[in-house]
Each structure stands twice: as structure tokens, then as C-alpha cells.
CHARMM-style PDB file with segment names, atoms N, HN, CA, C and O in Angstrom:
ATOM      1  N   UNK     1      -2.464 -77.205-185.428  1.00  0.00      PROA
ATOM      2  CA  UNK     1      -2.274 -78.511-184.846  1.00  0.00      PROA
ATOM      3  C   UNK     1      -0.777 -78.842-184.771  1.00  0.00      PROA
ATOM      4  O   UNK     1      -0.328 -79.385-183.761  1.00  0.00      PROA
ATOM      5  N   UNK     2       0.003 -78.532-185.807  1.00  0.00      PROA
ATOM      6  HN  UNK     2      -0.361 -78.091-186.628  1.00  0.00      PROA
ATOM      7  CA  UNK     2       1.564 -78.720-185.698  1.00  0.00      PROA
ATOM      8  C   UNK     2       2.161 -77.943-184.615  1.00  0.00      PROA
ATOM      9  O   UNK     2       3.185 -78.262-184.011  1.00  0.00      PROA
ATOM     10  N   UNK     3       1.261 -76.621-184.356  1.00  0.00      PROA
ATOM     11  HN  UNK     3       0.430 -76.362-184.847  1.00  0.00      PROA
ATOM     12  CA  UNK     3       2.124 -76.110-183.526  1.00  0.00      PROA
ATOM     13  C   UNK     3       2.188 -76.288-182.193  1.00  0.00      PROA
ATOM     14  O   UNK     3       3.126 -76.075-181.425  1.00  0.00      PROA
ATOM     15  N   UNK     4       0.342 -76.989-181.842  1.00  0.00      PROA
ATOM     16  HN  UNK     4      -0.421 -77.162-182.465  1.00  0.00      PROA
ATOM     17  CA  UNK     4       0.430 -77.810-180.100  1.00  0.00      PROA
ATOM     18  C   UNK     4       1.338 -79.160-180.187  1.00  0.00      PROA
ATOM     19  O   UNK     4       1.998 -79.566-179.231  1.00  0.00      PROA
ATOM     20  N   UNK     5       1.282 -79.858-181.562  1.00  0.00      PROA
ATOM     21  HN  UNK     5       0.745 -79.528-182.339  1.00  0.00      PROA
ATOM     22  CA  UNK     5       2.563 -81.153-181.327  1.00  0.00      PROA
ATOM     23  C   UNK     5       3.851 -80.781-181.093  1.00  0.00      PROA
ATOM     24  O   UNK     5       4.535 -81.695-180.632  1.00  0.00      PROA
ATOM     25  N   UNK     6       4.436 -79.693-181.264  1.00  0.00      PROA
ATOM     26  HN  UNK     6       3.880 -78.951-181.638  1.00  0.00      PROA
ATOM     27  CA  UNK     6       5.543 -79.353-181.439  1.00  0.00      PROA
ATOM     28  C   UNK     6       5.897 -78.333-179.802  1.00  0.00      PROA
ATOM     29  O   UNK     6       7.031 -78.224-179.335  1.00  0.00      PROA
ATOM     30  N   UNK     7       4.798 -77.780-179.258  1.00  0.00      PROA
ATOM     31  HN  UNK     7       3.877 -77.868-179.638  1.00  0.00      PROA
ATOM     32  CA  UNK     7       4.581 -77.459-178.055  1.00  0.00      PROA
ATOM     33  C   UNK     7       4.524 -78.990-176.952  1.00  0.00      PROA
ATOM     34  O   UNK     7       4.837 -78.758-175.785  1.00  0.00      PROA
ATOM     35  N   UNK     8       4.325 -79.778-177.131  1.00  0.00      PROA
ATOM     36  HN  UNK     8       4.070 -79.966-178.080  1.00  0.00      PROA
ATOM     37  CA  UNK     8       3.612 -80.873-176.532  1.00  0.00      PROA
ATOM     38  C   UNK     8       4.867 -81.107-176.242  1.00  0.00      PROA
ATOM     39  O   UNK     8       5.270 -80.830-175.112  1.00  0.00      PROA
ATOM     40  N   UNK     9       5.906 -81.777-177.400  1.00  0.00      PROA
ATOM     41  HN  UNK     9       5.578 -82.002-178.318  1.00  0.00      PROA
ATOM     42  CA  UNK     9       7.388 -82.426-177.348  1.00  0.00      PROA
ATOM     43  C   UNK     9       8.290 -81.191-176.877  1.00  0.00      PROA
ATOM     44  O   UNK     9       9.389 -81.729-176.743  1.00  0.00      PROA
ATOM     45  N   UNK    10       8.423 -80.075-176.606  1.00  0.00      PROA
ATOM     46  HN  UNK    10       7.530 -79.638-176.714  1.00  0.00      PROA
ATOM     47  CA  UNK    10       9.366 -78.893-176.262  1.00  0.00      PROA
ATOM     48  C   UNK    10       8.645 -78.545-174.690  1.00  0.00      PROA
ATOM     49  O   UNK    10       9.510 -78.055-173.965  1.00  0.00      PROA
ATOM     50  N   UNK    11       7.595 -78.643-174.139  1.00  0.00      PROA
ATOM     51  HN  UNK    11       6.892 -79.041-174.728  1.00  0.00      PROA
ATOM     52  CA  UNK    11       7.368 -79.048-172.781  1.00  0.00      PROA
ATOM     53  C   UNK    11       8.222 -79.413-171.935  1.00  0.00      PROA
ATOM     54  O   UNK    11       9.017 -78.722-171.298  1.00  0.00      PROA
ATOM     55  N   UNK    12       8.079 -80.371-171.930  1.00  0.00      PROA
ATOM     56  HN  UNK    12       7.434 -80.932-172.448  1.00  0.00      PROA
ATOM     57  CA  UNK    12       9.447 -81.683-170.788  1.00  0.00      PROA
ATOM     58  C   UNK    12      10.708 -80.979-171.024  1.00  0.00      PROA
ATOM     59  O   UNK    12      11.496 -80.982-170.078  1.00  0.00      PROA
ATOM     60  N   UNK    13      11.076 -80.338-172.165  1.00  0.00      PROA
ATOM     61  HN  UNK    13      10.435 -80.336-172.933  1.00  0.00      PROA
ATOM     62  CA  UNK    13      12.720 -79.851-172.139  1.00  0.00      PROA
ATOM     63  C   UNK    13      12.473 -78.659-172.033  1.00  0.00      PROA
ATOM     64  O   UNK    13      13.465 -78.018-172.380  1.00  0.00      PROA
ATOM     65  N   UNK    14      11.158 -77.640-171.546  1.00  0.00      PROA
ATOM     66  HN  UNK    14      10.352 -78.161-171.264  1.00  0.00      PROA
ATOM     67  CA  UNK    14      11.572 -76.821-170.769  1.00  0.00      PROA
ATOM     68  C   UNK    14      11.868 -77.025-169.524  1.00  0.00      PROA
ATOM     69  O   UNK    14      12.713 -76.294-169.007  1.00  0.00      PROA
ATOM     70  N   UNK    15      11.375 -77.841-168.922  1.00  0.00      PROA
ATOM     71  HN  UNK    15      10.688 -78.435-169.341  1.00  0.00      PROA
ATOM     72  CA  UNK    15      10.560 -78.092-167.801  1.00  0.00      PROA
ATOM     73  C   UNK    15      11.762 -79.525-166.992  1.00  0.00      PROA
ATOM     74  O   UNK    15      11.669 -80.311-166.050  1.00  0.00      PROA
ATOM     75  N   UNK    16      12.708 -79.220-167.959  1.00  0.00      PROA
ATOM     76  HN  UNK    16      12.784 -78.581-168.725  1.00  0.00      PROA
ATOM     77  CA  UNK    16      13.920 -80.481-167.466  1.00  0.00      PROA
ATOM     78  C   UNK    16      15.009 -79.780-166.073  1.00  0.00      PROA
ATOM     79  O   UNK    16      15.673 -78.780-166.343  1.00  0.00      PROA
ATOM     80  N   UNK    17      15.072 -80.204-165.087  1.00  0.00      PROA
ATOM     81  HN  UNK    17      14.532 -81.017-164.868  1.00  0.00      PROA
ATOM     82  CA  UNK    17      16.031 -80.342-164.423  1.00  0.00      PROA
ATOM     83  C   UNK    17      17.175 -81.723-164.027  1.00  0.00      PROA
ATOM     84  O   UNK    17      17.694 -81.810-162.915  1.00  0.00      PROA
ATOM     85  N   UNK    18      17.359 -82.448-164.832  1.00  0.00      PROA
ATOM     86  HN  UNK    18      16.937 -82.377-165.736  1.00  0.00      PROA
ATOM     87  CA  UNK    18      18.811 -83.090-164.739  1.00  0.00      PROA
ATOM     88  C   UNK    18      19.801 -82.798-165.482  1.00  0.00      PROA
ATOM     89  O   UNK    18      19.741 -81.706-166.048  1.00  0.00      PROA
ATOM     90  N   UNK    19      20.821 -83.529-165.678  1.00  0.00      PROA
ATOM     91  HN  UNK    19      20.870 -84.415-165.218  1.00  0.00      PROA
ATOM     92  CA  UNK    19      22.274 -83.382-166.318  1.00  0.00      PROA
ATOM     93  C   UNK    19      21.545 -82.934-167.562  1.00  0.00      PROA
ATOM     94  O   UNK    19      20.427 -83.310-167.915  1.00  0.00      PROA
ATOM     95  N   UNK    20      22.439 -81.966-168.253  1.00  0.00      PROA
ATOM     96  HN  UNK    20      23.347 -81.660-167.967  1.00  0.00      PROA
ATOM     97  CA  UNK    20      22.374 -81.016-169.420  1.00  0.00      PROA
ATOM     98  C   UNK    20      20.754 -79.798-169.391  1.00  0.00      PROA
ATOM     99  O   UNK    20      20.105 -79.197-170.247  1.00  0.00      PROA
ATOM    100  N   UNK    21      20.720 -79.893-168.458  1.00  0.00      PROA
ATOM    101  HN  UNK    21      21.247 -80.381-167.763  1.00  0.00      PROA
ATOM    102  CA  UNK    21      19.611 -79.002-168.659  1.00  0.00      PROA
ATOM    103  C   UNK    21      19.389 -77.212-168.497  1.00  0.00      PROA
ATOM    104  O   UNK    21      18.461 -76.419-168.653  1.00  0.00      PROA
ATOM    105  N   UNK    22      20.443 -77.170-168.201  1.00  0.00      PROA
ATOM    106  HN  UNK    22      21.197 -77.814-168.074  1.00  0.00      PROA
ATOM    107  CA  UNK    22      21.123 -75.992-168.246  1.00  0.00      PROA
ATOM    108  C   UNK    22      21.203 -75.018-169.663  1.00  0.00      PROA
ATOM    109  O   UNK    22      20.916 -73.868-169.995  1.00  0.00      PROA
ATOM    110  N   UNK    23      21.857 -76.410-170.343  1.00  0.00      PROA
ATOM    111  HN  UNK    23      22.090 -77.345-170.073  1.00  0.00      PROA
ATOM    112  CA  UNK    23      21.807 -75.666-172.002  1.00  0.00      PROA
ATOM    113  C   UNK    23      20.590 -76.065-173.156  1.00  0.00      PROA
ATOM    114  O   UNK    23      20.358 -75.712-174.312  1.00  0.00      PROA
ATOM    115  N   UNK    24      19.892 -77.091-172.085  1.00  0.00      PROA
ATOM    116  HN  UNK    24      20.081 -77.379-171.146  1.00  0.00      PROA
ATOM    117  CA  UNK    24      18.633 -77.597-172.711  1.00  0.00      PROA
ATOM    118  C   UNK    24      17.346 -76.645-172.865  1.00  0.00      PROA
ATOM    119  O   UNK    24      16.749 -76.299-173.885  1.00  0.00      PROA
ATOM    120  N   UNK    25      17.075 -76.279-171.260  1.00  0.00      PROA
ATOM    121  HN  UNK    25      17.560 -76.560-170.431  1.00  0.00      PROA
ATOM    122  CA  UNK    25      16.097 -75.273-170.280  1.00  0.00      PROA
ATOM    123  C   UNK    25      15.822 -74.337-171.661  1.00  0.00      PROA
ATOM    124  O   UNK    25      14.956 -74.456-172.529  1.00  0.00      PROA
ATOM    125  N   UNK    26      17.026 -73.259-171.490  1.00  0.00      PROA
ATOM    126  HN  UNK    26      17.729 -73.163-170.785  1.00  0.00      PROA
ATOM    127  CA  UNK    26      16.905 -71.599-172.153  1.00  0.00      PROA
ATOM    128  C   UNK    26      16.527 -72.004-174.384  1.00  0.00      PROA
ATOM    129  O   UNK    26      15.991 -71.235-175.181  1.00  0.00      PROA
ATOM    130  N   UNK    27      16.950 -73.085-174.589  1.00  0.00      PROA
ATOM    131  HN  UNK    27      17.385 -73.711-173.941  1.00  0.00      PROA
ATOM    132  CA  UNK    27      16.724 -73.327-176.044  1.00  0.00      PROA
ATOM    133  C   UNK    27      15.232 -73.556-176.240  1.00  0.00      PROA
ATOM    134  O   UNK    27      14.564 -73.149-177.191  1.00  0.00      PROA
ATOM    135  N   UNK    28      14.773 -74.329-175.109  1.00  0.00      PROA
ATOM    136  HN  UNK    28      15.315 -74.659-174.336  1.00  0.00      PROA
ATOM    137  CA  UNK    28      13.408 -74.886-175.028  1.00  0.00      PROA
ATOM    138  C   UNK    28      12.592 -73.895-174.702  1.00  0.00      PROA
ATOM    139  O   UNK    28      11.396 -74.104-174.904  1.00  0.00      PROA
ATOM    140  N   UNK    29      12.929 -72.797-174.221  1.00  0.00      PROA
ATOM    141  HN  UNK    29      13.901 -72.627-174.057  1.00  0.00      PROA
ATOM    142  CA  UNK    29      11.911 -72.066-173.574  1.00  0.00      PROA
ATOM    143  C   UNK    29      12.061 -70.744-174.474  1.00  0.00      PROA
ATOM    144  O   UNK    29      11.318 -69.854-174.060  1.00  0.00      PROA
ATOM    145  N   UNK    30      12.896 -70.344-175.701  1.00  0.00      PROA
ATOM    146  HN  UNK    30      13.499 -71.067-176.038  1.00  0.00      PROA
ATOM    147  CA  UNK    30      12.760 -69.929-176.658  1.00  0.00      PROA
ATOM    148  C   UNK    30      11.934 -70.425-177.499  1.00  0.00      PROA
ATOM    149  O   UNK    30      10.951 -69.810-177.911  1.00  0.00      PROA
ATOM    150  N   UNK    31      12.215 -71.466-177.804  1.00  0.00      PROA
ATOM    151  HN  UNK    31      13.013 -71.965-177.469  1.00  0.00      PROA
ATOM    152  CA  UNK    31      11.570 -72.125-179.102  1.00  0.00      PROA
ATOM    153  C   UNK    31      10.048 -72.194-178.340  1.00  0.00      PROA
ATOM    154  O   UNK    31       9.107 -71.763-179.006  1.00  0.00      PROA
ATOM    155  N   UNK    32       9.782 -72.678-177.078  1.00  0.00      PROA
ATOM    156  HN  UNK    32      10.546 -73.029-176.537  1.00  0.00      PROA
ATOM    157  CA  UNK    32       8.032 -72.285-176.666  1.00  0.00      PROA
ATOM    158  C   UNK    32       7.401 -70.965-176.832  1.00  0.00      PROA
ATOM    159  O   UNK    32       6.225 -70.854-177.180  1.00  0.00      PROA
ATOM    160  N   UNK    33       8.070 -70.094-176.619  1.00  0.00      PROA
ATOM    161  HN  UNK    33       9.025 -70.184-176.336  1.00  0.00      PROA
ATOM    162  CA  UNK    33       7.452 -68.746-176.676  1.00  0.00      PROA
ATOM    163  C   UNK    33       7.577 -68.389-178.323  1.00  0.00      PROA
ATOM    164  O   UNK    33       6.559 -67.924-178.837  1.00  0.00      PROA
ATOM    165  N   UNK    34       8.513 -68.538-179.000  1.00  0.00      PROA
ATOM    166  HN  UNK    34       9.340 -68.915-178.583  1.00  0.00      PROA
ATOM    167  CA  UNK    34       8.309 -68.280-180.098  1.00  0.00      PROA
ATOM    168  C   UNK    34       7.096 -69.269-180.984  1.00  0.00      PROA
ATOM    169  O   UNK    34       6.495 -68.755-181.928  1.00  0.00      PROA
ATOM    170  N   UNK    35       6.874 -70.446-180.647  1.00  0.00      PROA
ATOM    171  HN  UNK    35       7.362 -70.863-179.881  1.00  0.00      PROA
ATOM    172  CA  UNK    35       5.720 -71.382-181.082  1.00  0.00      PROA
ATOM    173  C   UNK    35       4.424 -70.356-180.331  1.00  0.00      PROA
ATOM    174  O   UNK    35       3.483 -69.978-181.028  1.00  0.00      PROA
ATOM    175  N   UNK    36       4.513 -70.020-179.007  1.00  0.00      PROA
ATOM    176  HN  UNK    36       5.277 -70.327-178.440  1.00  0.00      PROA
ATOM    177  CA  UNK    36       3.232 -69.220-178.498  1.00  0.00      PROA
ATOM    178  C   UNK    36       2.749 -67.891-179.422  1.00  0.00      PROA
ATOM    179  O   UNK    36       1.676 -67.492-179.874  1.00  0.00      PROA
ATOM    180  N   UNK    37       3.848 -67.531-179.439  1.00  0.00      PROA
ATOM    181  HN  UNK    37       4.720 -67.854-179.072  1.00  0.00      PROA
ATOM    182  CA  UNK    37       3.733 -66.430-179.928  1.00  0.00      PROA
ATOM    183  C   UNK    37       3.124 -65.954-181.554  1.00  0.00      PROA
ATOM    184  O   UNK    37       2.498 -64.984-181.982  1.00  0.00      PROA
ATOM    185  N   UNK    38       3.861 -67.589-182.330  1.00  0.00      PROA
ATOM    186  HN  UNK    38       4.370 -68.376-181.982  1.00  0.00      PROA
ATOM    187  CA  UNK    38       3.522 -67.412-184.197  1.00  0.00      PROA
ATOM    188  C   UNK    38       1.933 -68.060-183.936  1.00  0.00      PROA
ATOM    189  O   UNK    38       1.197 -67.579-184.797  1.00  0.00      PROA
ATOM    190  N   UNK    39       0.962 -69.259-182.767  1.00  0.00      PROA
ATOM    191  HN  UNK    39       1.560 -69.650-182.067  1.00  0.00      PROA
ATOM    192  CA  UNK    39      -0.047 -69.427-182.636  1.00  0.00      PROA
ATOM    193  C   UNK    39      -1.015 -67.892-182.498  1.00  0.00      PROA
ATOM    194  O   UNK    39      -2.041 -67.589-183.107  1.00  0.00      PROA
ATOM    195  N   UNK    40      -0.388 -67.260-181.658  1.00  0.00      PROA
ATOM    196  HN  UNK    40       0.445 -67.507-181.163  1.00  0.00      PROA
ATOM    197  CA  UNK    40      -1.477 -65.962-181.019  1.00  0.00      PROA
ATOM    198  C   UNK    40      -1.417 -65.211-182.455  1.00  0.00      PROA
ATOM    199  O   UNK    40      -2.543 -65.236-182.952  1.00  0.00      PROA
ATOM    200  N   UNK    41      -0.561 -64.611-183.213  1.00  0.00      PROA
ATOM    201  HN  UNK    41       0.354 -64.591-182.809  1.00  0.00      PROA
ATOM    202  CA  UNK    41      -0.461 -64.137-184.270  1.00  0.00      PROA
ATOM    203  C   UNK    41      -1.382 -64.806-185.683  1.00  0.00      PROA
ATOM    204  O   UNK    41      -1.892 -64.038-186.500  1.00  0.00      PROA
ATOM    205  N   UNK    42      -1.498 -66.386-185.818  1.00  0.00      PROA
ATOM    206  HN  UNK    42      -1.084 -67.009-185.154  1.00  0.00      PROA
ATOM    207  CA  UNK    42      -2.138 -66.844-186.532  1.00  0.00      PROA
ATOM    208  C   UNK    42      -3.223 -67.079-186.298  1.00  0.00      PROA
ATOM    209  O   UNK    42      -4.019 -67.199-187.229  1.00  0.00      PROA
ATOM    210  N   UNK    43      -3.604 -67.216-185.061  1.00  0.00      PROA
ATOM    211  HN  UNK    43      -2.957 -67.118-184.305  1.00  0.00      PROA
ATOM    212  CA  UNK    43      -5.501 -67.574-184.905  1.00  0.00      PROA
ATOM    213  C   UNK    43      -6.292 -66.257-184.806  1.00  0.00      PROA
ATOM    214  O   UNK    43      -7.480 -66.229-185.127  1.00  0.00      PROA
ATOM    215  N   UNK    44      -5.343 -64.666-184.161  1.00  0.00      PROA
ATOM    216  HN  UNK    44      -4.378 -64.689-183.900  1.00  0.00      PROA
ATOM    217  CA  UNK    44      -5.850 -63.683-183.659  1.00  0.00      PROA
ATOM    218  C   UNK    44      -5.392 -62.511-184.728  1.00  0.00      PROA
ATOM    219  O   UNK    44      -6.175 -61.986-185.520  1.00  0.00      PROA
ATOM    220  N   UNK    45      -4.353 -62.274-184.645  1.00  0.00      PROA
ATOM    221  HN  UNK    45      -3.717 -62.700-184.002  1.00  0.00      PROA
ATOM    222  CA  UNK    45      -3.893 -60.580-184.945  1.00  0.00      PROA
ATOM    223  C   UNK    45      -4.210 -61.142-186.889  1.00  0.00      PROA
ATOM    224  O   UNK    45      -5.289 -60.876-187.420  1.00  0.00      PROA
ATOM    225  N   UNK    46      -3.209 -61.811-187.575  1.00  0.00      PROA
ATOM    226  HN  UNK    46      -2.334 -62.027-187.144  1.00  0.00      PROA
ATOM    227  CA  UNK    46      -3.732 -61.931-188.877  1.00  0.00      PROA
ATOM    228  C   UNK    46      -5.479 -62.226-189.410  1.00  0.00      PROA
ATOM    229  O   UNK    46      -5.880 -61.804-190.494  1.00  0.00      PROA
ATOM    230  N   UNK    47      -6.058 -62.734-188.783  1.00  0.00      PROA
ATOM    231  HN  UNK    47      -5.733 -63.078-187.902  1.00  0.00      PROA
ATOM    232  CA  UNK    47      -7.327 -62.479-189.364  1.00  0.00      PROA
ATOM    233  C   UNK    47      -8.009 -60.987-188.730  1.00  0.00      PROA
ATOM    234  O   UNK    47      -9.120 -60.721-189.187  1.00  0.00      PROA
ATOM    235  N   UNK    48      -7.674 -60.416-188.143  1.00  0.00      PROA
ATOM    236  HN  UNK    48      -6.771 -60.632-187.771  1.00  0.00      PROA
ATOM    237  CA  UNK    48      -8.002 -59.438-187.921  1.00  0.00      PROA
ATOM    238  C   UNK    48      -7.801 -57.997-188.622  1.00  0.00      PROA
ATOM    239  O   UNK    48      -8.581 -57.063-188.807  1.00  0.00      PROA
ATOM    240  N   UNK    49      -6.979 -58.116-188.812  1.00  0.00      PROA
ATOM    241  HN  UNK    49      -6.346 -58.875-188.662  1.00  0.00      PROA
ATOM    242  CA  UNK    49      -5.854 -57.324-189.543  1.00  0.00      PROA
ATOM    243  C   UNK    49      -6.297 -57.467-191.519  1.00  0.00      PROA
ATOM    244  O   UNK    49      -6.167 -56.639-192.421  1.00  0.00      PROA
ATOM    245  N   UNK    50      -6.737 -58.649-191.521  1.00  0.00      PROA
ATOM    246  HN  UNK    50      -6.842 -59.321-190.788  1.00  0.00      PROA
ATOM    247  CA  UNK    50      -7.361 -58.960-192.933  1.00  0.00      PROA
ATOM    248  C   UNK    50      -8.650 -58.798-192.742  1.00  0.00      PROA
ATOM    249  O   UNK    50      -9.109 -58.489-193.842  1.00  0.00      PROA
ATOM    250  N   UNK    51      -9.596 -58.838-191.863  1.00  0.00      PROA
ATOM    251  HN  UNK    51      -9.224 -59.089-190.969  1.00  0.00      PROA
ATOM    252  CA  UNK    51     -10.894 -58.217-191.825  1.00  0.00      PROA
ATOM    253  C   UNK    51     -11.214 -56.652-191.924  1.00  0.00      PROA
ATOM    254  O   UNK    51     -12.107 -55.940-192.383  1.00  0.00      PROA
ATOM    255  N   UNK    52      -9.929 -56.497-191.202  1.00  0.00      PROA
ATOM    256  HN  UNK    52      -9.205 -57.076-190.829  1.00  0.00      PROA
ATOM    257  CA  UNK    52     -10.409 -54.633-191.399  1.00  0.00      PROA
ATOM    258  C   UNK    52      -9.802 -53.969-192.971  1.00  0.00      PROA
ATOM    259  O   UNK    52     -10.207 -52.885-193.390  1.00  0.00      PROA
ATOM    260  N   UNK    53      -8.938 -54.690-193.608  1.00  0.00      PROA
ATOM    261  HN  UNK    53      -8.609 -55.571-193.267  1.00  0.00      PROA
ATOM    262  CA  UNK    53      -8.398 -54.123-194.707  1.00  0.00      PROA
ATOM    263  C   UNK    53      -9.233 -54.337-195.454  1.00  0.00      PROA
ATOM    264  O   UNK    53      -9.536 -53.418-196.216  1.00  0.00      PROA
ATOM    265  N   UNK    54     -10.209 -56.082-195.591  1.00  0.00      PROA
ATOM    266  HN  UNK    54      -9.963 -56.828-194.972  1.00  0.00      PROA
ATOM    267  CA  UNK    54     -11.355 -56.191-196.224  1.00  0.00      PROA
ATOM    268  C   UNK    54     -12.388 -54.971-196.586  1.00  0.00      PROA
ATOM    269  O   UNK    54     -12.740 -54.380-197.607  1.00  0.00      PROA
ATOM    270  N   UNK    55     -12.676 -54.924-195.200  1.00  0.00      PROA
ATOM    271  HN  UNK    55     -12.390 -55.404-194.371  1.00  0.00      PROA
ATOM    272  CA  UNK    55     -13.498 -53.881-194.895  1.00  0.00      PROA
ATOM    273  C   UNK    55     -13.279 -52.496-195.298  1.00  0.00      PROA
ATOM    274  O   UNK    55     -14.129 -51.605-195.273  1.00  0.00      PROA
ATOM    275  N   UNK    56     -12.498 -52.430-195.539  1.00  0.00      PROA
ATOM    276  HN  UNK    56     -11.808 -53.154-195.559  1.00  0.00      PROA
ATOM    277  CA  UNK    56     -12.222 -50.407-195.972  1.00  0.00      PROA
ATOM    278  C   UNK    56     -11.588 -50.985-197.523  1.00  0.00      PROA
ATOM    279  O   UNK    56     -10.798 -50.199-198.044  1.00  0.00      PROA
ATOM    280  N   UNK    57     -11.797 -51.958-198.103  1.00  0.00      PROA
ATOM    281  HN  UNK    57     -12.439 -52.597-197.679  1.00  0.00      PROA
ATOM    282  CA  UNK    57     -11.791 -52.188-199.971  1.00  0.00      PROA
ATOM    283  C   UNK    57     -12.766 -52.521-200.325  1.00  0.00      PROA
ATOM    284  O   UNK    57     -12.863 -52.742-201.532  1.00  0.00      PROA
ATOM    285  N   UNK    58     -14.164 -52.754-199.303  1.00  0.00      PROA
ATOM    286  HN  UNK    58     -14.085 -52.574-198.322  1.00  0.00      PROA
ATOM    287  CA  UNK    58     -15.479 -52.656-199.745  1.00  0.00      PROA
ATOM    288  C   UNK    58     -16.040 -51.693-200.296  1.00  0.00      PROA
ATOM    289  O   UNK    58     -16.743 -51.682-201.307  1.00  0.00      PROA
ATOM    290  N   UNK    59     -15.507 -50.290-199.152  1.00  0.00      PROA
ATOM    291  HN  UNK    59     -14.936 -50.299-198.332  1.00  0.00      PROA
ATOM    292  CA  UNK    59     -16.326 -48.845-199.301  1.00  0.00      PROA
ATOM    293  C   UNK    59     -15.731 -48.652-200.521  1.00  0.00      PROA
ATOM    294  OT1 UNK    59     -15.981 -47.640-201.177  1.00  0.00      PROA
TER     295      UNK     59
END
């Protein structure tokens, strides 16, 4: 949930074209992909990754 609020407010300053947005744009659109990126990693690849290790300390 912190990480769509924090996506929500870094939106508009990717997505800015007036005065300063130049050095606004490329900061904002780091910090989105890196928020995309620690989401896909936390809802997908880490529980996954802990299910299969589960799984082979069962046998």
C-alpha cells in the first residue's frame, strides 16, 4: 500500500512538462521504476523463491 501512495504522488512529476521539468521528469521516472520494480519483486519473485526452498527442506 505504501508503495501505490508513493507511486500515486511520483506520477504527475513524471508526467510534468513545465518550468523545471527537465530535472524533475528523469528523477521521477527513476524513483517509479524502481518503486515498480521493489512491488513486482515483493508480491511475485520473493514468495516464490521461499516456496520452492520450503519445498526441497520438506523432503
Amino acid at each position: 500500500m505504501l508503495i501505490l501512495v508513493a507511486l500515486l504522488g511520483m506520477v504527475p512529476a513524471a508526467r510534468a512538462t513545465g518550468i523545471g521539468s527537465d530535472i524533475q521528469r528523469p528523477l521521477a521516472t527513476v524513483v517509479v521504476g524502481g518503486l515498480l520494480s521493489t512491488l513486482f519483486l515483493t508480491l511475485l519473485v520473493l514468495p516464490s523463491l521461499y516456496y520452492l526452498t520450503a519445498k526441497k527442506g520438506e523432503r
